[in-house]
N, C-alpha and C positions, 0 to 999 in steps of 0.2 A: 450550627442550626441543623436539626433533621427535616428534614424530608418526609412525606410519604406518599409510595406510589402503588396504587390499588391496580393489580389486574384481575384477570379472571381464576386463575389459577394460586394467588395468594396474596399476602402483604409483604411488599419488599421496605425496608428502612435502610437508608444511606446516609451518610454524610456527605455534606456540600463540598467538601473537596475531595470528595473522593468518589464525587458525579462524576468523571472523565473514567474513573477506572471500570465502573461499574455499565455505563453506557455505550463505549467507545465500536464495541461488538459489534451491538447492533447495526450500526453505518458501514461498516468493511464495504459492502455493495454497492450502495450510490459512491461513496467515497471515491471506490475503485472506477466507474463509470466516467464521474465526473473531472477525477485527474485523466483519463483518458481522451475528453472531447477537449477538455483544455487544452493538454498537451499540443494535441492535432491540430488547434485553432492555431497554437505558440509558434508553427511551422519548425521553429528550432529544436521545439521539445518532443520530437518524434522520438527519440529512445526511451525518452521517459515514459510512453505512451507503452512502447515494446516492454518496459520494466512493468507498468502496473498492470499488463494482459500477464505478466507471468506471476504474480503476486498469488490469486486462486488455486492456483497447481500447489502450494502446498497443503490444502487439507487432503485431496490425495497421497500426496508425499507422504504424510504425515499417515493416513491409512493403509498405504501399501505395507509401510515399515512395520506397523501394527501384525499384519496381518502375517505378514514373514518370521516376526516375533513370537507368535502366539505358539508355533510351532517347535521352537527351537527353545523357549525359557517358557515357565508354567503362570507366572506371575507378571507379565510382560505389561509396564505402563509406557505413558504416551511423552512423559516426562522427560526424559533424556531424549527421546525423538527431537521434540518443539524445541528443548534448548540448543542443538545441534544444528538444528534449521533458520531457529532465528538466528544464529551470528550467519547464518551463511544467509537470509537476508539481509542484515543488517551490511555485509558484504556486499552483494549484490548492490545494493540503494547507492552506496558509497563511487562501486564504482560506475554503475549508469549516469549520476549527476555529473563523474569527471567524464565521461567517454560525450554526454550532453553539452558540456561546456569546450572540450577540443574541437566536438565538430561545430559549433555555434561559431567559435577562432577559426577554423581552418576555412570554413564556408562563407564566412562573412562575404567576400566579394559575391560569389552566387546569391547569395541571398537580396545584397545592394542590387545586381541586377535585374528582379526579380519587378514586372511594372505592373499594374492593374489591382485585384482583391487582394491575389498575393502579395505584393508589395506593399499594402493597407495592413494585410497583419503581419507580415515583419517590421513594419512601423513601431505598432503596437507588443511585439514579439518580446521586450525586455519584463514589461510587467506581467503579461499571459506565461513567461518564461520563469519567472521568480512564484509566481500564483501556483503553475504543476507543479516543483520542485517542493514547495512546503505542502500541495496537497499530494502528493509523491509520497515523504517523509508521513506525513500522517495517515495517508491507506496503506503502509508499512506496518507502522503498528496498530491500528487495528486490524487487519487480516493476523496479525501473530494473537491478538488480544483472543479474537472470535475463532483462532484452531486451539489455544490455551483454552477458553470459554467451552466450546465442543468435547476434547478428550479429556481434559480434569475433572 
């Protein structure tokens, strides 16, 4: 089934499964926000919180390198940058979830003894915990989608 989606600027036609590819961009922002107050609510998921504040830093990345390039090759894309970057995202995610889940293991006693709001949401900490994690995994790739979107 298509689609059509009328803006100011043109007629965009998509396919229904191939609405995630074509959208996903746009959200990088709230995305990023949202796994971040998550996170901080999850108390456990405070690194994950430090991973999606570094998520941003690659469109920079991604234009320094640009710009370093432009000098040195005459023909310089953004192509080989983003793929270079996203594995070393796709890296990063990897290991902030395991360095998330050792210290979640290691601190468990801190965290049990933990009494009052605090102790309310380490209660609730295992589902706020699983919640950042997959919104984690998915402001991953859209912030890769929206600096692909950007330089291509």
């Amino acid at each position: 089934m298509l689609f059509l989606c009328n803006t100011t600027y043109d007629t965009i036609y998509f396919n229904e499964n191939e609405g995630d590819k074509n959208m996903l961009h746009k959200y990088w922002l709230p995305l990023t926000i949202i796994t971040i107050i998550v996170s901080l609510i999850s108390i456990k998921g405070f690194p994950i919180a430090l991973g999606a504040l570094y998520l941003p830093v690659l469109f920079k990345v991604i234009q320094l390198q640009l710009n370093l390039s432009k000098d040195l090759i005459d023909n310089a894309t953004a192509h080989p940058f983003i793929k270079s970057n996203q594995k070393g995202i796709m890296i990063s995610v990897i290991c902030i979830l395991i360095v998330t889940g050792i210290l979640a293991y290691t601190l468990n006693d801190f965290y049990r003894s933990l009494g009052g709001g605090l102790g309310i949401l380490v209660k609730i900490s295992p589902v706020t915990l699983v919640i950042s994690a997959i919104l984690y995994i998915i402001s991953a790739i859209s912030v890769v989608k929206a600096v692909k979107y950007k330089y291509e």
